[in-house]
PDB file of N, CA, C, O and CB in Angstrom:
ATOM      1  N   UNK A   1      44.669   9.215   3.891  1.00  0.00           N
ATOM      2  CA  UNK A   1      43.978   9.562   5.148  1.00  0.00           C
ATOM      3  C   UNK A   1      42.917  10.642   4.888  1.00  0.00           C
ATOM      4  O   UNK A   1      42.388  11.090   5.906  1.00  0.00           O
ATOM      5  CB  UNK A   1      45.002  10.055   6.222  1.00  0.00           C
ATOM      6  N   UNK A   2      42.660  10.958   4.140  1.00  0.00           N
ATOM      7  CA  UNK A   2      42.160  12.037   3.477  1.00  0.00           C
ATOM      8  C   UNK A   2      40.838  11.736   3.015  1.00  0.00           C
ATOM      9  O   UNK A   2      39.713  12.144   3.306  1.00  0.00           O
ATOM     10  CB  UNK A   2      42.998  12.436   2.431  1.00  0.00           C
ATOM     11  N   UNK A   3      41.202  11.090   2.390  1.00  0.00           N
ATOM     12  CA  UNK A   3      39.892  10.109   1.555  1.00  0.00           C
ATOM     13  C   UNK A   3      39.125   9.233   2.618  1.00  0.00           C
ATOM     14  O   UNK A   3      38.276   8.517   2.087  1.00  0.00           O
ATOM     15  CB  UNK A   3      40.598   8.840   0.274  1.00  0.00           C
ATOM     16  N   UNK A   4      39.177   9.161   3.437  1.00  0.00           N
ATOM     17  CA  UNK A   4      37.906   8.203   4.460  1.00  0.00           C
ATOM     18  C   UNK A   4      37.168   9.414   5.169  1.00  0.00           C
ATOM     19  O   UNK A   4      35.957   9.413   5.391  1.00  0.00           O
ATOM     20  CB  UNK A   4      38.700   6.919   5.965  1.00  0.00           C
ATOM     21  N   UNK A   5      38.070  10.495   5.515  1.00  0.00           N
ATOM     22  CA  UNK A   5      37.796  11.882   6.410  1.00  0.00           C
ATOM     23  C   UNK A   5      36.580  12.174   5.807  1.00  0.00           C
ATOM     24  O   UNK A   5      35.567  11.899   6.449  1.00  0.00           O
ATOM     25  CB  UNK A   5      38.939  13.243   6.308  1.00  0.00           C
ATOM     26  N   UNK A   6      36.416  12.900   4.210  1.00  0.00           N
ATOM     27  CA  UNK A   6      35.565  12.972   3.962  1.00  0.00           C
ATOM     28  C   UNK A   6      34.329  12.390   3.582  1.00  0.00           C
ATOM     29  O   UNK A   6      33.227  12.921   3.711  1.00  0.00           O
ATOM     30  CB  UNK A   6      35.850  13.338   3.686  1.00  0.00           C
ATOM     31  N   UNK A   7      34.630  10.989   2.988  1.00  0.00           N
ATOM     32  CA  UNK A   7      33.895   9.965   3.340  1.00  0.00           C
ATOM     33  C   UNK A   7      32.348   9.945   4.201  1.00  0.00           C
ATOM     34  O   UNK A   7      31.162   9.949   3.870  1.00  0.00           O
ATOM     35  CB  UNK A   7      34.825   9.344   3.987  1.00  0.00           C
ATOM     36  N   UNK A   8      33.162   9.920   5.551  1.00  0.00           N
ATOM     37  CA  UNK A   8      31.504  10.346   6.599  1.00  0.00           C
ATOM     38  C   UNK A   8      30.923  11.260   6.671  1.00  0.00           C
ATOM     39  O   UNK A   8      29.718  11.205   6.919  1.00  0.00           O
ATOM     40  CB  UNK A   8      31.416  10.380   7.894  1.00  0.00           C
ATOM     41  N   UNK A   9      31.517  12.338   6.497  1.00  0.00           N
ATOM     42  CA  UNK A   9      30.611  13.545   6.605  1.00  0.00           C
ATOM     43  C   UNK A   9      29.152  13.490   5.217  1.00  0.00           C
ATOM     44  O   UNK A   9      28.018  13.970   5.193  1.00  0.00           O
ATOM     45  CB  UNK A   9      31.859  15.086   6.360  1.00  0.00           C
ATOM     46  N   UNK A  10      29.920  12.691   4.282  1.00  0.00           N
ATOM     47  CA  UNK A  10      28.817  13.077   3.521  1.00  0.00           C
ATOM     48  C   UNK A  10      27.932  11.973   3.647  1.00  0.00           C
ATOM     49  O   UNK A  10      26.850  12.558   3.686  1.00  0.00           O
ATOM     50  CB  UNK A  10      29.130  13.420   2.112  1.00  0.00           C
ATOM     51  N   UNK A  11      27.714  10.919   3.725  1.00  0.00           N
ATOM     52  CA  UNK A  11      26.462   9.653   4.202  1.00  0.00           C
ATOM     53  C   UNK A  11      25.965  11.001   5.843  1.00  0.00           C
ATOM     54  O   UNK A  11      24.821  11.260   6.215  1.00  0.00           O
ATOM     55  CB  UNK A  11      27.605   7.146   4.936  1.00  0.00           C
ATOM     56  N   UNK A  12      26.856  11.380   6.248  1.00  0.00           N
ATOM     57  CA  UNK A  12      25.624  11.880   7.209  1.00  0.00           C
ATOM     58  C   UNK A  12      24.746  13.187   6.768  1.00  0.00           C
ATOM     59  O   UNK A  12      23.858  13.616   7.504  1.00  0.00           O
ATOM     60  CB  UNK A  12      26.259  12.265   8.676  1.00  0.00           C
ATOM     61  N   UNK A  13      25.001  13.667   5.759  1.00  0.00           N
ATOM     62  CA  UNK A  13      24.675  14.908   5.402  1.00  0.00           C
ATOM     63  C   UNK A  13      23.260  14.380   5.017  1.00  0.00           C
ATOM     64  O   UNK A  13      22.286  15.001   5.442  1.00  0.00           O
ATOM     65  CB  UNK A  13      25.643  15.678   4.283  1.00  0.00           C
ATOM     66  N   UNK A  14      23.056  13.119   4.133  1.00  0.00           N
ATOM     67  CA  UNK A  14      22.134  12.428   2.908  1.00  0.00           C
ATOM     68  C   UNK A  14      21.169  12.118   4.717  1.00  0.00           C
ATOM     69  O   UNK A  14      20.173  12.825   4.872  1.00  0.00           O
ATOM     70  CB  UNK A  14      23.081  10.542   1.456  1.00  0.00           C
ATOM     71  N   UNK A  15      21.404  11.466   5.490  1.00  0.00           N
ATOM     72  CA  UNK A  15      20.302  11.098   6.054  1.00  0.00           C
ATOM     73  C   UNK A  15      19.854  12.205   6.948  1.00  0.00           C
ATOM     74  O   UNK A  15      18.983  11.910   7.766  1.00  0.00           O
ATOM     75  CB  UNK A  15      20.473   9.865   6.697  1.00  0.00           C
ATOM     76  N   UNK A  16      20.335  13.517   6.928  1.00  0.00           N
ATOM     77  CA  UNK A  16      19.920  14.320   7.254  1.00  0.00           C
ATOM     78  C   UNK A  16      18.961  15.400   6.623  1.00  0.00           C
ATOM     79  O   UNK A  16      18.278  16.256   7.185  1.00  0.00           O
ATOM     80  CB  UNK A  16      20.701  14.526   7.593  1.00  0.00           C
ATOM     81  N   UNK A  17      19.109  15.119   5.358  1.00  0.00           N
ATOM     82  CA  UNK A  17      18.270  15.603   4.632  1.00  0.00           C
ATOM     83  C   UNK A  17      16.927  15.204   3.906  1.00  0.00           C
ATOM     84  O   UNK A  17      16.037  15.902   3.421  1.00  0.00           O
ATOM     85  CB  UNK A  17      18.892  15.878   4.038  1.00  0.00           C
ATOM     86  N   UNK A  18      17.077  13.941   3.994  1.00  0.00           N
ATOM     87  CA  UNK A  18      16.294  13.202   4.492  1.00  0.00           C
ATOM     88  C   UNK A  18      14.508  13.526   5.516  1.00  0.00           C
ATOM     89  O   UNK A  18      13.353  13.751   5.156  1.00  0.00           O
ATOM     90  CB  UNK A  18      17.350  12.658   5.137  1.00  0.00           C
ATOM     91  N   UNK A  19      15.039  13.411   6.538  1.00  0.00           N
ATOM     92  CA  UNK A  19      14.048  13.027   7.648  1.00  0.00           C
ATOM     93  C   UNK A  19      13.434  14.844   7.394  1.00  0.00           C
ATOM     94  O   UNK A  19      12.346  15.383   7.600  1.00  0.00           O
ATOM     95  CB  UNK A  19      14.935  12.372   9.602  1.00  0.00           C
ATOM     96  N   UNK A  20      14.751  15.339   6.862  1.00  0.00           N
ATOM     97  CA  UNK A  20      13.897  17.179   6.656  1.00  0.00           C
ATOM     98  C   UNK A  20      12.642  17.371   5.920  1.00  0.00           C
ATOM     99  O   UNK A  20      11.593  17.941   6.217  1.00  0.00           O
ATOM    100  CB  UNK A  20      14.857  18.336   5.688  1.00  0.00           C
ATOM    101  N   UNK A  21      13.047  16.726   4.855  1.00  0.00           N
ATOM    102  CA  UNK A  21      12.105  16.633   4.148  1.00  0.00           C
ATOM    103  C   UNK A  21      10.525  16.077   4.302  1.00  0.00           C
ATOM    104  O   UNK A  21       9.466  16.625   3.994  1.00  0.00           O
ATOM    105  CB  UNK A  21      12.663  16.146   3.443  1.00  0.00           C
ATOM    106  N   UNK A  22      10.861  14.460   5.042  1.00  0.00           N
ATOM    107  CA  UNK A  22       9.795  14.137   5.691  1.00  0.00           C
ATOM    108  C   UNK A  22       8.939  14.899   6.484  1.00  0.00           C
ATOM    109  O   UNK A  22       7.773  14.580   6.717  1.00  0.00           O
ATOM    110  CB  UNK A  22      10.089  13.374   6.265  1.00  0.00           C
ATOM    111  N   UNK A  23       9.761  16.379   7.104  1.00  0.00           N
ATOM    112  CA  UNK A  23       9.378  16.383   8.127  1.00  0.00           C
ATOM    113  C   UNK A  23       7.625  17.909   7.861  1.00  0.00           C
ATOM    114  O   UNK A  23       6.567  18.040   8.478  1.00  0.00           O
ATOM    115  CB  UNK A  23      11.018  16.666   9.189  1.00  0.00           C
ATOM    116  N   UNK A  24       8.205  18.628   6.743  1.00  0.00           N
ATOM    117  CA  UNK A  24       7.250  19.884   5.998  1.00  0.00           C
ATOM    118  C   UNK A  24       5.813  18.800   5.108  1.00  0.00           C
ATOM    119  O   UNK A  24       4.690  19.269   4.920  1.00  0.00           O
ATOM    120  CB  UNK A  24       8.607  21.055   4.400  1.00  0.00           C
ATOM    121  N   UNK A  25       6.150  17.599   4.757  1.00  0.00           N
ATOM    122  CA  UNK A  25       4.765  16.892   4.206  1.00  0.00           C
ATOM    123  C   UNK A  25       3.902  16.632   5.586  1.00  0.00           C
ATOM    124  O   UNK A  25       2.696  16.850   5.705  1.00  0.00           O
ATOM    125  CB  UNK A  25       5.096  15.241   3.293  1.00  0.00           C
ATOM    126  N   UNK A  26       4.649  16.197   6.445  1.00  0.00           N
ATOM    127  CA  UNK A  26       3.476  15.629   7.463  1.00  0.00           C
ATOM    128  C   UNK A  26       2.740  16.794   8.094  1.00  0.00           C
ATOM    129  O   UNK A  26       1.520  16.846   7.938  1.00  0.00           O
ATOM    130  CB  UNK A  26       4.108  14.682   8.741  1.00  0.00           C
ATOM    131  N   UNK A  27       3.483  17.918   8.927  1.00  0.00           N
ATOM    132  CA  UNK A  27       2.562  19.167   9.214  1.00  0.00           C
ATOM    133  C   UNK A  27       1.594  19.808   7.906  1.00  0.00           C
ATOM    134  O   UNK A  27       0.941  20.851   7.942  1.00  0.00           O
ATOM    135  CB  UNK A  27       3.621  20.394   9.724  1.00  0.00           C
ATOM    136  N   UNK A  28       1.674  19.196   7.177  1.00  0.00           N
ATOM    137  CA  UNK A  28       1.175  20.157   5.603  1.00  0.00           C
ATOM    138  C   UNK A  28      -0.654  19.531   5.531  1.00  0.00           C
ATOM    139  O   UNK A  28      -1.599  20.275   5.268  1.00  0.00           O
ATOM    140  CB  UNK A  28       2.495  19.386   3.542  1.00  0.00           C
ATOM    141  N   UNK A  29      -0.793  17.885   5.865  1.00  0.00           N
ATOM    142  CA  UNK A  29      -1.635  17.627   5.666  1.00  0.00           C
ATOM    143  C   UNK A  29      -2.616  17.825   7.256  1.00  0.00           C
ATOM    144  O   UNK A  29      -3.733  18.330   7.145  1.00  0.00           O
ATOM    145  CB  UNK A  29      -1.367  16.478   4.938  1.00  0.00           C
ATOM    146  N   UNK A  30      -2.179  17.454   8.495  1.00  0.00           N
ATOM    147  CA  UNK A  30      -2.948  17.724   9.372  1.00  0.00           C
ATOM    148  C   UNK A  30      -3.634  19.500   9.323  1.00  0.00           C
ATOM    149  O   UNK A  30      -4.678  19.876   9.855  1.00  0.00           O
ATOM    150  CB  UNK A  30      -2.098  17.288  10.584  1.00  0.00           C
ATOM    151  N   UNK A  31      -2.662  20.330   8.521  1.00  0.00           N
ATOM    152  CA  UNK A  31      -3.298  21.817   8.824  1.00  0.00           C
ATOM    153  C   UNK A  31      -4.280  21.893   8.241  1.00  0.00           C
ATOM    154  O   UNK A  31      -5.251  22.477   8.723  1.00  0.00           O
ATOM    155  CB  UNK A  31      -2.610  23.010   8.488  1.00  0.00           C
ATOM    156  N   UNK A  32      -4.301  21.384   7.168  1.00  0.00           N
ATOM    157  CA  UNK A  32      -5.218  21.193   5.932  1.00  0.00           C
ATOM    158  C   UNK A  32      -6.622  20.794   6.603  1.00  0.00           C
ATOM    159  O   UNK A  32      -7.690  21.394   6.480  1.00  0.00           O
ATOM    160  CB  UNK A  32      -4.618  19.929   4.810  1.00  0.00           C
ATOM    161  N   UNK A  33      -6.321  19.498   7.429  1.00  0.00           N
ATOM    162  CA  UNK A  33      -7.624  19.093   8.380  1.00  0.00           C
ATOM    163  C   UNK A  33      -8.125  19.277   9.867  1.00  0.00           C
ATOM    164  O   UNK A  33      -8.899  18.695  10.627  1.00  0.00           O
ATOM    165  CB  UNK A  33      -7.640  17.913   8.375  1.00  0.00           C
ATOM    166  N   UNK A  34      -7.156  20.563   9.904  1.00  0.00           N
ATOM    167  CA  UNK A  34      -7.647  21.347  11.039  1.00  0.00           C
ATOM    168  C   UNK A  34      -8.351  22.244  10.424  1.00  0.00           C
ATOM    169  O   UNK A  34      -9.384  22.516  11.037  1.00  0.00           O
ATOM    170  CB  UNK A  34      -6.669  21.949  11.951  1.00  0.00           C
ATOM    171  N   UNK A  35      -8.158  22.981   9.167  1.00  0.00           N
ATOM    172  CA  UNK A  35      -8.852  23.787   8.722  1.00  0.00           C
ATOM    173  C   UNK A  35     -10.469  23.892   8.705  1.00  0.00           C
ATOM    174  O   UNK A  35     -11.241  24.721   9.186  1.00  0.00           O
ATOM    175  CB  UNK A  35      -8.391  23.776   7.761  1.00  0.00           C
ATOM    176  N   UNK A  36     -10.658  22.728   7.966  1.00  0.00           N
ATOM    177  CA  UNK A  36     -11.693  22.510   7.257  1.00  0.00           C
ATOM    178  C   UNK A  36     -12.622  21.800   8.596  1.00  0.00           C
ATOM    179  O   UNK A  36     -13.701  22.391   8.549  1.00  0.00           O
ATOM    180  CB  UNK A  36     -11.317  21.579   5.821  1.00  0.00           C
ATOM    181  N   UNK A  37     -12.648  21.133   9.366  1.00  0.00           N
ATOM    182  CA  UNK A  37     -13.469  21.230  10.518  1.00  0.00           C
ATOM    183  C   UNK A  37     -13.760  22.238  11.301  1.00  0.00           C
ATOM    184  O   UNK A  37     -14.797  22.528  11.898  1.00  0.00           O
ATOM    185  CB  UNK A  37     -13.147  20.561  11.214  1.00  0.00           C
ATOM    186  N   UNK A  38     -12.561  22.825  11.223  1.00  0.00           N
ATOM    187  CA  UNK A  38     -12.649  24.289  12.399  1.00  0.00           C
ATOM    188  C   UNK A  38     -13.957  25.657  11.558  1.00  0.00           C
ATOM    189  O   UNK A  38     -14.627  26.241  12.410  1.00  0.00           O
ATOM    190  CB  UNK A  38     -10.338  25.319  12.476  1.00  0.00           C
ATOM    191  N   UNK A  39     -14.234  26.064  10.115  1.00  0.00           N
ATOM    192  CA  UNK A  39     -14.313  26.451   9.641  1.00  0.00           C
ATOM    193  C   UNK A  39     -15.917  26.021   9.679  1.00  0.00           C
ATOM    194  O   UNK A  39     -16.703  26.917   9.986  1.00  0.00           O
ATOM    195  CB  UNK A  39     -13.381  26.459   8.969  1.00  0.00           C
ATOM    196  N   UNK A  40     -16.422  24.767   9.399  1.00  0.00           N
ATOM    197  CA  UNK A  40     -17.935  24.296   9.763  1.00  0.00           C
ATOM    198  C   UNK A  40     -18.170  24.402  11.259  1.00  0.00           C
ATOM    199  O   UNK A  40     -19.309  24.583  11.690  1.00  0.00           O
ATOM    200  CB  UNK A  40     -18.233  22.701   9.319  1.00  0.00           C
ATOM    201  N   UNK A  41     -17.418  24.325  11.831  1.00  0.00           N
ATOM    202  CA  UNK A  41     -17.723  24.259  13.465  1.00  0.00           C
ATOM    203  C   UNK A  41     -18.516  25.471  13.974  1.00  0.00           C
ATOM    204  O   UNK A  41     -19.586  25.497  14.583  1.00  0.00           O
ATOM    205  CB  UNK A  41     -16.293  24.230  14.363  1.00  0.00           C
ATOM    206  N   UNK A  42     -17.218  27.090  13.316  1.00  0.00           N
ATOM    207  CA  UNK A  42     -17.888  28.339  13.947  1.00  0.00           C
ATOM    208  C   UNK A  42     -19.264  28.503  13.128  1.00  0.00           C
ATOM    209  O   UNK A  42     -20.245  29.027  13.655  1.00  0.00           O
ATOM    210  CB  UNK A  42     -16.868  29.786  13.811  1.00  0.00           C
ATOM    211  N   UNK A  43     -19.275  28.058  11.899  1.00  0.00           N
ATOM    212  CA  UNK A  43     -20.450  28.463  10.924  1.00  0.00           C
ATOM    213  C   UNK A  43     -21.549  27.846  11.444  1.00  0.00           C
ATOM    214  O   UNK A  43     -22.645  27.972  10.897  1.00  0.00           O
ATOM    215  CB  UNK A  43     -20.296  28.047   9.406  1.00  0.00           C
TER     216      UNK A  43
END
């Protein structure tokens, strides 16, 4: 009984770490191209 208990916890841990990861690349590139328009705009 022991052995299934821990079982789930860890498949949920993996897809949670997961979508984390996804989640620091995608804000990384829009800042990048907020930058660089905003920067010719005031100039």
């Amino acid at each position: 009984m022991l052995t299934p208990q821990p079982t789930p916890p860890a498949p949920e841990a993996a897809p949670i770490a997961a979508p984390s990861e996804s989640a620091p690349p995608q804000p990384a590139p829009p800042a990048e191209g907020a930058i660089g328009p905003w920067q010719p705009a005031p100039q």
